[in-house]
N, C-alpha and C positions, 0 to 999 in steps of 0.2 A: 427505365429511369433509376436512376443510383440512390441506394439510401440515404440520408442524412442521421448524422450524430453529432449530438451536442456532450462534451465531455467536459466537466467541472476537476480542476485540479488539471487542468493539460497539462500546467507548465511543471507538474512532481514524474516521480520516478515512472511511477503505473498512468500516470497519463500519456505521456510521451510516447512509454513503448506501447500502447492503446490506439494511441492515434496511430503508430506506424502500421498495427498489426492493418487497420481498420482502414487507411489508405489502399495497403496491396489487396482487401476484399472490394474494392473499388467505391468507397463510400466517398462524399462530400462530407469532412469532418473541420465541426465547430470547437472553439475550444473557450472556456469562460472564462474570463483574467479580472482579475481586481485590480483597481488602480491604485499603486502604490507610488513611494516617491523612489523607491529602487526595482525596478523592471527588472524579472530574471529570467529569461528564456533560453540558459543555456542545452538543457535537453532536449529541446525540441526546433533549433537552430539550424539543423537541417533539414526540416521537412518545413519552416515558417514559412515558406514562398507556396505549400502545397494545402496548409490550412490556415480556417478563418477564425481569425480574434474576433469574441465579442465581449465588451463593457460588461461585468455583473458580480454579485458579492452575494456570498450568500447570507449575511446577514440585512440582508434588505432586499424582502420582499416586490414589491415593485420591478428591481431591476432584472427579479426572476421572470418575472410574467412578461418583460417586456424582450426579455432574450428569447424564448417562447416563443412568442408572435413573433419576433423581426425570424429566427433560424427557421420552424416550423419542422424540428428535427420526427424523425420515426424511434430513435432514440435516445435514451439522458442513460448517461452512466455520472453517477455521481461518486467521483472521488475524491471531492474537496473538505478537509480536514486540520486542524489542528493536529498534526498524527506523530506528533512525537511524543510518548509516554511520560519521559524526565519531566519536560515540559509544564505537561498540565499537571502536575504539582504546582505549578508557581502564577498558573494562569490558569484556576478550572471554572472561574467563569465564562471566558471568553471561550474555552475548549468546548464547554457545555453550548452556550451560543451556538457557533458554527458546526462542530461537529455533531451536536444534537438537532439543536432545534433547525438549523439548517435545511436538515433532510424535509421537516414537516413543510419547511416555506416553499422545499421544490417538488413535493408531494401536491402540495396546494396547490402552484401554480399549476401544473400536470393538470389538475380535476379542472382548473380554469378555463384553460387553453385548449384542450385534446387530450379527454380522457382515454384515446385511441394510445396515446405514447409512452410505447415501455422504457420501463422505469428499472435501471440497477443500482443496487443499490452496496458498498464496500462494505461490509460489516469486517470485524475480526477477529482471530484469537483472542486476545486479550477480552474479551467478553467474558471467559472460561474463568479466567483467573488463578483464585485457589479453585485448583480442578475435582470436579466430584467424581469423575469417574476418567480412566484412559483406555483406550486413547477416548478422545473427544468425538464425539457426532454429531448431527443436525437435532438429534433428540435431548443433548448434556444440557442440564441444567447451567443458566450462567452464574458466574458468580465475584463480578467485576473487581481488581483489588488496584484501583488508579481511575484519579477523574476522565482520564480520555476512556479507559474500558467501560464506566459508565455512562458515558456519552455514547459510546458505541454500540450499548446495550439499548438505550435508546430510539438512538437511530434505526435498529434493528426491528425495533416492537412496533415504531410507528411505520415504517413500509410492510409489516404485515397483516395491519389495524386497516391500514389504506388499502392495500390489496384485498381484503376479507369485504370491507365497508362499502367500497365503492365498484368492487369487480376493475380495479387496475392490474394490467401485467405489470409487479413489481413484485422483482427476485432481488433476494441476497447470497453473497458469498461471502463465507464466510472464511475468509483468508488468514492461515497461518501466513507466518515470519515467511516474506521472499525478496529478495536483495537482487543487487545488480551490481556494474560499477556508476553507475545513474544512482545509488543511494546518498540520500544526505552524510557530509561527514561527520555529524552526533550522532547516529546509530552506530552500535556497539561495531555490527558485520564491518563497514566500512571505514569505522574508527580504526579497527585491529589491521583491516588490509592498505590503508593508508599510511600506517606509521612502520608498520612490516618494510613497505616502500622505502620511505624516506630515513630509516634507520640503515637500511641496506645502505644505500647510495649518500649517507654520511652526513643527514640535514637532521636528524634528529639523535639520541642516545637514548629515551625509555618511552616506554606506554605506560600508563594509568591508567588501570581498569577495575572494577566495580566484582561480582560476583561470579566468580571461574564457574562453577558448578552449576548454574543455570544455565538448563536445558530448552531448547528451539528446535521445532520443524521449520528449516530454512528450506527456502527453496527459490528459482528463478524467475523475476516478474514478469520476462519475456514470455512464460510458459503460464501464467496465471492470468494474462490480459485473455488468450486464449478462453479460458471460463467463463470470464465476464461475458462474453461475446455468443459462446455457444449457451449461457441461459437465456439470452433474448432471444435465441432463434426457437427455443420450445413450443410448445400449445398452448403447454399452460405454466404460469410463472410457478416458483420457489424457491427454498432458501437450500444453498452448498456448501460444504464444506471442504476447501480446496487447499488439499496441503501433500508431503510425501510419503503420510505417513510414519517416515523417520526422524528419529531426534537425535541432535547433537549437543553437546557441552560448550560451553563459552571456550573452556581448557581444549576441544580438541578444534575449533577457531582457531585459535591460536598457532597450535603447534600444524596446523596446514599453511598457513597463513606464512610461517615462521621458512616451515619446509621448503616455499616456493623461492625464497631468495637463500635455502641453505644457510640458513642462523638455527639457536635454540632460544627458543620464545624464553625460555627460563630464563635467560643473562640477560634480557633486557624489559619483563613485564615486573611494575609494581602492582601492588595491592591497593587500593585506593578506598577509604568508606563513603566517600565523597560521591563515590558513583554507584554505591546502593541504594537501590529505592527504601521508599518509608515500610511501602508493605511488595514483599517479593514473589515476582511468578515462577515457579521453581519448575515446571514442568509443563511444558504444553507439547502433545503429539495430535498431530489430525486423521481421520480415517478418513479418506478420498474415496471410497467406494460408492458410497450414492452417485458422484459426480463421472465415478469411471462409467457406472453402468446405465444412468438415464443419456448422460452427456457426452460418454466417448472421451473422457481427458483423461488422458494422466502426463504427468511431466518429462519432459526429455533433458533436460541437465540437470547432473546429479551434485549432492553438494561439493565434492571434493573436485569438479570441475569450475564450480563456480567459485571457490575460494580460488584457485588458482586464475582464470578469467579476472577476477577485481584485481586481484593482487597485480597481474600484467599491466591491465589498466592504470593502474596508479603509478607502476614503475615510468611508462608510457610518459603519463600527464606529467610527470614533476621532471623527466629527463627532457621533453619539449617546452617545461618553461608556463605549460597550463595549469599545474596547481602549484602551491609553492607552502 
């Protein structure tokens, strides 16, 4: 009989490709949608005929425990998030809500329903913050500098409070920066390879960007759902730290980004203050070695193939009339 999963945040970047990986493992995959008055399911738009929607928010309690019973998944990956950083500056209430307290309402329901059902959990980078030590490990002291990294530190303490307190299988991963061409277009990665795009092909004339010199372990979300997946299949739960180990500069974004359509990012990127944060992460690198050597992962697209990969992508979507 096929597993079941229940995944919150289906309808984002790391859900989508989640459900795909989680489909071709032969699962029956649930996915949790909030009911909004604008529906957006264009990520997962191919495979909607092959999974099931269910009603639920994570800011309401109830509708967790009742998604729960009606799915009766073997596992929750919970990816549901406020998760854009800029963001929760201007909303760290509601950041804290969902992307904090969240986690404890689908911790709770878990303990309700079947304390049998593992439980993953998204943690992030941006937890590190101002970083105490590089690279980062599962060991780095956090030190959140943004309401959503503190939300995410949160998040983090209480699926290990819950794991420790009640003997739940609940793992964290703890995921550096990884992009796709499935990323939102306000993230910086897909900001830079979309306007790359359409500066090419003659629909725009500059970029507006925030801080060249901040550095990212970027890497591919197609290769990081992979993780998620292989900490459920352990003995016993924990928390990883799943990144390439390498770091890149906003500036050499750029100038790949730039390369792929044959421009120099110079002649066409401003400076903008508008797009620096309050308080700035200047350096996050992850060590992926717990996760190479308990779990078997490391990553197969390197960055310079994934700058390239969006970059296609975008040329793609705005020559067929798909982004505009």
């Amino acid at each position: 009989m096929s597993k079941r999963a229940l995944i919150t945040g289906i309808t984002g970047q790391d859900g989508s490709y989640l459900a795909e990986f989680l489909l071709s493992m032969g699962y029956q995959v649930y996915g949790l949608v909030r009911r909004t008055s604008t529906v957006r399911y264009e990520r997962i738009r191919h495979i909607q005929d092959q999974v099931t929607l269910v009603p639920g928010d994570m800011s309401d309690q109830t509708s967790l425990t009742r998604a729960l019973q009606d799915v009766k998944p073997d596992e929750v990956y919970n990816l549901a998030a406020q998760s854009f950083v800029q963001t929760s500056w201007s909303q760290p209430v509601f950041t804290g809500d969902v992307t904090a307290l969240g986690v404890t309402r689908m911790l709770d329901a878990i303990l309700m329903v079947n304390p049998a059902i593992r439980f993953y959990q998204a943690s992030s980078s941006e937890m590190f913050g101002k970083v105490q030590e590089v690279p980062q490990t599962e060991k780095t002291p956090f030190y959140p500098r943004s309401p959503y990294g503190v939300a995410k530190v949160y998040g983090h303490w209480i699926t290990v409070n819950y794991r420790e307190s009640y003997n739940l299988h609940a793992s964290s991963g703890i995921l550096f920066n990884h992009e796709s061409p499935r990323r939102g277009l306000e993230f910086v990665t897909r900001k830079v390879t979309y306007h790359a795009a359409k500066i090419k092909l003659g629909l725009a004339k500059e970029l507006r960007i925030g801080n060249l010199d901040s550095q990212r372990d970027w890497g591919f979300a197609g290769d990081y759902v992979r993780a998620m997946w292989l900490m459920l299949q352990q003995d016993s739960p924990d928390d990883f730290v799943v990144a390439t180990g390498q770091t890149h500069s906003v500036q050499r974004l750029l100038e790949l980004a730039f390369d792929v359509v044959g421009l120099k990012w110079q002649d066409y990127t401003v400076q903008d203050p508008a797009f620096v944060r309050p308080a700035e992460v200047d350096l996050l690198i992850g060590n992926p070695e717990k996760a190479g050597r308990v779990l078997g992962w490391e990553p197969h697209i390197s960055f310079e193939q994934l700058v390239q990969m969006m970059v296609e992508a975008d040329l793609a979507a705005l020559k067929n009339g798909e982004l505009t």
